[in-house]
Every structure is written in structure tokens, then in C-alpha cells.
C-alpha positions as CSV (number, residue, x, y, z in Angstrom):
1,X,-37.6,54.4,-69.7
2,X,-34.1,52.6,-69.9
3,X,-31.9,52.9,-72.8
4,X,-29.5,50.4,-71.8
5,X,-26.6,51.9,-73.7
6,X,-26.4,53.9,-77.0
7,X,-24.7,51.1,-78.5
8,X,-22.0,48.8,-78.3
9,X,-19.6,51.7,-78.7
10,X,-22.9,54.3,-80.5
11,X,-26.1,52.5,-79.6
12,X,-26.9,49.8,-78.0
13,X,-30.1,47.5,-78.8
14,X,-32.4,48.0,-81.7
15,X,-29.1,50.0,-83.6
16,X,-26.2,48.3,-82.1
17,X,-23.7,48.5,-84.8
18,X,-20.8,50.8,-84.1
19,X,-18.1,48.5,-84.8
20,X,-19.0,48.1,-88.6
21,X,-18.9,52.0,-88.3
22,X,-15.1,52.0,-87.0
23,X,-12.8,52.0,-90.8
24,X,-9.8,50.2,-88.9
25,X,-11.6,47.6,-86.8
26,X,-10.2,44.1,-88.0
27,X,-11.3,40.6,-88.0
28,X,-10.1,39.3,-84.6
29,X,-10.7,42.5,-82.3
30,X,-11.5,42.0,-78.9
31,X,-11.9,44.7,-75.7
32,X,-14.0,44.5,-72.7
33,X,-14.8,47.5,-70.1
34,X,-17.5,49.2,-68.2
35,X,-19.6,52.3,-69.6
36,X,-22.0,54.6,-67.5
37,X,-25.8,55.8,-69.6
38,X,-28.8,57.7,-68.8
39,X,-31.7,58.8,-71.1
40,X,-34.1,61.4,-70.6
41,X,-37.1,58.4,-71.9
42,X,-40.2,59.9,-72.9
43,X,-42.7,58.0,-70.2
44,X,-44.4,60.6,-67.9
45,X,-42.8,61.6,-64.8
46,X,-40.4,58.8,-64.7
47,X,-37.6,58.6,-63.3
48,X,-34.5,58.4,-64.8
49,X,-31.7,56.0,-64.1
50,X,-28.0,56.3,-64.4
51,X,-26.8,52.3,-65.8
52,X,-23.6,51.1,-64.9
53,X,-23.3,48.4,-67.8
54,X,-20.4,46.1,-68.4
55,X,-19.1,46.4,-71.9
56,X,-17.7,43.3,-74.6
57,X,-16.5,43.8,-78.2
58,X,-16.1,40.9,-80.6
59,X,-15.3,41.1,-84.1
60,X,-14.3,37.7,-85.8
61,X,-14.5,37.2,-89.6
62,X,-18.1,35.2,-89.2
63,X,-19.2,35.9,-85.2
64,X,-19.6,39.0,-83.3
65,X,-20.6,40.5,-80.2
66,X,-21.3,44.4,-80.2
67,X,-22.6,44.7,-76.7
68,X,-26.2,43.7,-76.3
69,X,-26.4,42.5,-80.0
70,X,-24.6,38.9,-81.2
71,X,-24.9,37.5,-84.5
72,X,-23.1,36.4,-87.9
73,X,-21.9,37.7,-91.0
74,X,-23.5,36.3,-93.8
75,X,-21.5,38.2,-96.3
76,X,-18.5,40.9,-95.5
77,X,-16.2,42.7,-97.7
78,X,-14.3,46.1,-97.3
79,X,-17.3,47.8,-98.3
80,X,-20.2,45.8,-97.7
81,X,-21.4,43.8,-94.6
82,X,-24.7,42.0,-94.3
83,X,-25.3,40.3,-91.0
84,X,-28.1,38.1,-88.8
85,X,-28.4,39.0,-85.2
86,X,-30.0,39.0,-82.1
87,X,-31.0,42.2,-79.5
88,X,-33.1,44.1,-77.6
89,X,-35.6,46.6,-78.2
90,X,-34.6,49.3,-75.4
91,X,-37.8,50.2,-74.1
92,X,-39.4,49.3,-70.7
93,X,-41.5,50.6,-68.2
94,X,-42.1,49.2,-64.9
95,X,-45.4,51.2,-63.2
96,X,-43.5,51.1,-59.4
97,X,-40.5,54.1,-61.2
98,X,-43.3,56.4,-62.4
99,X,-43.9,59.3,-60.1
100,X,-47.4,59.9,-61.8
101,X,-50.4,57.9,-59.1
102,X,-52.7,57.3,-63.0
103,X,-49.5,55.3,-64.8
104,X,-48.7,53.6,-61.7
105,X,-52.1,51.7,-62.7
106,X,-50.8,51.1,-65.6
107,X,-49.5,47.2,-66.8
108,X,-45.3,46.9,-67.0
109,X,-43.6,46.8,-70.6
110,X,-40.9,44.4,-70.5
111,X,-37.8,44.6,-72.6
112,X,-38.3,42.9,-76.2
113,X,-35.9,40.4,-78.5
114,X,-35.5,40.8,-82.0
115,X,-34.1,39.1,-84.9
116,X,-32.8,41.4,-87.4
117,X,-31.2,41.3,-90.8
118,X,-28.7,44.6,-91.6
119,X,-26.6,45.9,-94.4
120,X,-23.5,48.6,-93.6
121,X,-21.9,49.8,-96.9
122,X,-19.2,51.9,-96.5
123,X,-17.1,54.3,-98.6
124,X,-15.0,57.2,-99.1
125,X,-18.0,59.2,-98.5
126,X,-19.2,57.9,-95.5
127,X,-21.3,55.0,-94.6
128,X,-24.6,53.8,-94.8
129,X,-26.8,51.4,-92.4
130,X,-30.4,49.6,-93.5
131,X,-31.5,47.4,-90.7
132,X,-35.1,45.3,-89.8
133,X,-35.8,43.5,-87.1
134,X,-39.0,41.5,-86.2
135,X,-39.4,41.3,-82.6
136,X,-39.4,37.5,-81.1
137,X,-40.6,37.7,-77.5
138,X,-44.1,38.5,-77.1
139,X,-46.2,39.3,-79.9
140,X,-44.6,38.5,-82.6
141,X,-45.9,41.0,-85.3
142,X,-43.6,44.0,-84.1
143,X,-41.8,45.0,-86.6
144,X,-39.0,48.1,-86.4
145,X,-36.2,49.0,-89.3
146,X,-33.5,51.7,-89.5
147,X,-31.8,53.6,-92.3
148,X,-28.9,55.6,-91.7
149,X,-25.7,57.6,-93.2
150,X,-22.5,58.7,-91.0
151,X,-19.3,59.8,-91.4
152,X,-16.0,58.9,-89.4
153,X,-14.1,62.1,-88.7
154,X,-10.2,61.3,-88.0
155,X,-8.7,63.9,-85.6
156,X,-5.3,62.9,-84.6
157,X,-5.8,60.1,-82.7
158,X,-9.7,60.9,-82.2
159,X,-12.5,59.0,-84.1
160,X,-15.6,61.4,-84.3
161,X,-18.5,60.2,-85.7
162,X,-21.6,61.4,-87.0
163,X,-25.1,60.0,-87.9
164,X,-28.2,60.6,-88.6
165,X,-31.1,58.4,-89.2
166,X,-34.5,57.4,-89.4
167,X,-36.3,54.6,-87.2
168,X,-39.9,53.0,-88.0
169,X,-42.0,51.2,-85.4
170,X,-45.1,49.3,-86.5
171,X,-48.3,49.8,-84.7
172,X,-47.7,46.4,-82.6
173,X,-44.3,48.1,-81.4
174,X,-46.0,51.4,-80.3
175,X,-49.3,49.7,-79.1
176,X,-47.5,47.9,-76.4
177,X,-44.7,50.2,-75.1
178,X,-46.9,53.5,-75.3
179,X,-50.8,51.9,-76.1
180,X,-53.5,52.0,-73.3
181,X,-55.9,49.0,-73.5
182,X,-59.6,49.8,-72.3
183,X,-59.4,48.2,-69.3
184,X,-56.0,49.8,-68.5
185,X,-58.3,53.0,-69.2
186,X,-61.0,52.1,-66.3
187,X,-57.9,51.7,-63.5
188,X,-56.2,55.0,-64.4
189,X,-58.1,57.5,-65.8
190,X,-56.1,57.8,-69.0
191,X,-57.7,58.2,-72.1
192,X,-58.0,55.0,-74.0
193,X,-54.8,54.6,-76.6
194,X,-54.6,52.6,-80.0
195,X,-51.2,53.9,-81.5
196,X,-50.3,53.5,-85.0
197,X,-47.0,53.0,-86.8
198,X,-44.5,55.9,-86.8
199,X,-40.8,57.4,-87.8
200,X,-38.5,58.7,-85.8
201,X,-35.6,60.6,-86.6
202,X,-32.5,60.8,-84.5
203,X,-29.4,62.1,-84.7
204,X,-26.0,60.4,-82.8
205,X,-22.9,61.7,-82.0
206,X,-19.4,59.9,-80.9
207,X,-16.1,60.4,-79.9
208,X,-13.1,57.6,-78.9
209,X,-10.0,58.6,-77.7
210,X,-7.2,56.6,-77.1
211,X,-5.8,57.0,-73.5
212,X,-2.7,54.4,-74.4
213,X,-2.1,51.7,-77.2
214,X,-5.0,49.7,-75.3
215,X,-7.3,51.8,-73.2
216,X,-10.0,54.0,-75.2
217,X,-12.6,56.6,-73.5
218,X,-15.6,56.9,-75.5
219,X,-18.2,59.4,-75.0
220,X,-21.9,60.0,-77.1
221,X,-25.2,61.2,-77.5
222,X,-28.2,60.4,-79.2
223,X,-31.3,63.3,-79.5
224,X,-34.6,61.4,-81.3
225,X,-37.7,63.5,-82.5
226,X,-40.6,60.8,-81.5
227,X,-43.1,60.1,-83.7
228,X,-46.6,61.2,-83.7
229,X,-47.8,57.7,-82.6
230,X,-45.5,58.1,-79.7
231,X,-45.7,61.6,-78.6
232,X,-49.6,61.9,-78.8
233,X,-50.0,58.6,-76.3
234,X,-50.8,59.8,-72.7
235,X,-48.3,57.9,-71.4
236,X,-46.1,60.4,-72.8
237,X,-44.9,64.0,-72.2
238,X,-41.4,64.6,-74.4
239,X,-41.3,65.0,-78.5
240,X,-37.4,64.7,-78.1
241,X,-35.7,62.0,-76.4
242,X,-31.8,62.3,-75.2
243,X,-29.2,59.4,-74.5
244,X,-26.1,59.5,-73.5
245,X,-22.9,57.3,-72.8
246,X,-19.1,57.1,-71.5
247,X,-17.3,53.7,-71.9
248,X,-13.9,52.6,-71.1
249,X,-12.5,49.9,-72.8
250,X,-9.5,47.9,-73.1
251,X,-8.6,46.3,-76.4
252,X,-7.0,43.3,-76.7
């Protein structure tokens, strides 16, 4: 499976948001750079990719760009932001990468849009993230949403930040990333699969350095504990599922 990045500086796709997370990120930023990720993807004997991805940052006080997610702020203050946007769902599997001859029978899952509507309050205490997104590619009834809390440590020059969270996938979502239709059944072998809706909790991890007063390595990691819906489909061999990232980035 390809997680495309782990954000647009944390996660990318479904929880791309890591600019609302940065404290002293103003209206008007602007970098661009390149970031390396791999995941350890749940899918059965599948191979694993290392992604060379390029990397663009926008903040402006209505548009922005984090990565793979664009989209406006329909409300922003210096606590609370609530935003539309656009992104992917990061899941795919093509049947050709699996090293397994029954998934290889199996149909592709191609990489999903969603709309999405989020709120980020943030405080001395930390800050928060809600998030739901409906998916608009495909069948249309997949539904995901997000709720997490994280805190900004300030080391030096460092920004470390850590989150935690929880992630819901409706039975449409799960049914086609990790579902096995009948006749996909008859080709492979596999036991016939009709997933229902599930939570996932995760836990990321970020650092940013600043190399200079323009060029910033970042470096994180996501771990999520899949769901039952997920973990019990045969198309599927890992409960935990591990991300990681390094970016360079120059700020304008």
C-alpha cells in the first residue's frame, strides 16, 4: 500500500493538516522541497515502496496548499480555524506489486478524492483537530472523519510535535480497499469479505529543524492500530501499520 506522504509536513492525504499545527506559521508562508516516505501498508505480501515526492506549502489568509490537500478557510482566528478542502484517501493496491499468486487475482483499488470539512482549535494546552470527509470519486457513500489532540514541543530551534488520534472508516471505505466480492472469491481462493465500519487509532510523531533562516529538515512517523474491519479482511496480515517521512524544504 502507498502512503504518499505523512502529511504536508505530518500527514499527507486524508489528515493533511500540519501547517495549522505549526503556532508561528503566518498568513503569507510559502516553501517548496522534496521529501522521501515509505509505509509498512497492511496488504499481504506487498511490496513496499520508497516515494520520492515533491513537496509545496501555501498558507494565505483564505487559500492553502498543504501538500496533497488544497482548500479555503471559511473562518480563521488565533485559535480556531475551520476550512473546506480537497485530498486523497492514501490507500491503493495494484494486484501486479503483491508477491502473494491468490491477491494477484484480486481487482486494483485506485486512490480516492474527498471533500472534507475540519476544525483546528488551538491553545496553551495543545491543539485539537475534528475532520470528515466524504469521498467524491467512485462510490460516493464513503465516508471517513478524524479527531485528534497534539502538542508543539519548542526545543531551541526544534519544533517537536506530538499527536494522537482516532480515524473512522465507513463500511463503503473498508469494503473497497480491503472487501472481497464473490466473484473476486471464485478467481482467488480467498474467503468471501463484506467489511464493516471501523476506528483506528494512530499515533504521529514530528520533528523540524532549521538548517539556516530558510532551509528546514523535517523528519516523522506515524504507527496506526487497524481496525477490526481491516485487520480481519484476508487481504490483510498487519494489526499495526508504520509511516514514515523526511522533507527538505525551503521557505520563502
Amino acid at each position: 500500500m502507498k502512503i504518499l506522504l505523512l502529511t504536508a509536513i505530518t500527514l499527507v492525504a486524508f489528515n493533511s493538516h500540519a501547517s495549522s499545527e505549526y503556532p508561528d506559521i503566518s498568513d503569507g508562508f510559502f516553501s517548496v522541497g522534496a521529501s522521501v516516505g515509505i509505509s509498512t501498508g497492511p496488504y499481504r505480501d506487498y511490496s513496499s515502496k520508497v516515494i520520492p515526492l515533491p513537496v509545496v506549502e501555501y498558507e494565505g489568509s483564505v487559500f492553502f496548499f498543504h501538500g496533497f490537500e488544497t482548500g479555503l478557510k471559511a473562518y480563521s482566528s488565533e485559535s480556531n480555524e475551520v476550512s473546506f478542502s480537497v485530498s486523497f484517501i492514501p490507500f491503493s493496491f495494484k494486484p501486479k506489486d503483491s508477491k502473494k499468486e491468490s491477491l494477484k487475482n484480486l481487482n486494483e483499488r485506485k486512490l480516492s478524492v474527498m471533500t472534507n470539512l475540519s476544525w483546528v482549535h488551538k491553545a496553551d494546552w495543545g491543539f485539537t483537530l475534528l475532520k470528515a470527509g466524504q469521498k467524491i470519486t467512485g462510490n460516493r457513500k464513503g465516508i471517513m472523519m478524524a479527531a485528534e489532540y497534539g502538542y508543539p514541543f519548542q526545543l531551541g530551534s526544534t519544533t517537536l510535535i506530538i499527536s494522537s488520534g482516532l480515524e473512522f472508516s465507513n463500511a463503503d471505505i473498508n469494503k473497497y480497499y480491503f472487501g472481497i466480492s464473490s466473484d473476486e472469491a471464485s478467481r482467488s481462493g480467498l474467503l468471501h469479505y463484506n467489511p464493516g465500519s471501523g476506528i483506528s487509532p494512530y499515533i504521529d510523531l514530528m520533528v523540524a529543524y532549521p538548517l539556516n533562516e530558510s532551509v528546514e529538515l523535517s523528519t516523522g512517523a506515524r504507527v496506526t492500530r487497524l481496525s477490526d474491519a481491516i485487520h480481519n479482511s484476508p487481504m490483510v496480515d498487519e494489526r499495526y501499520m508504520t509511516s514514515f517521512f523526511t522533507s527538505f524544504s525551503y521557505n520563502f
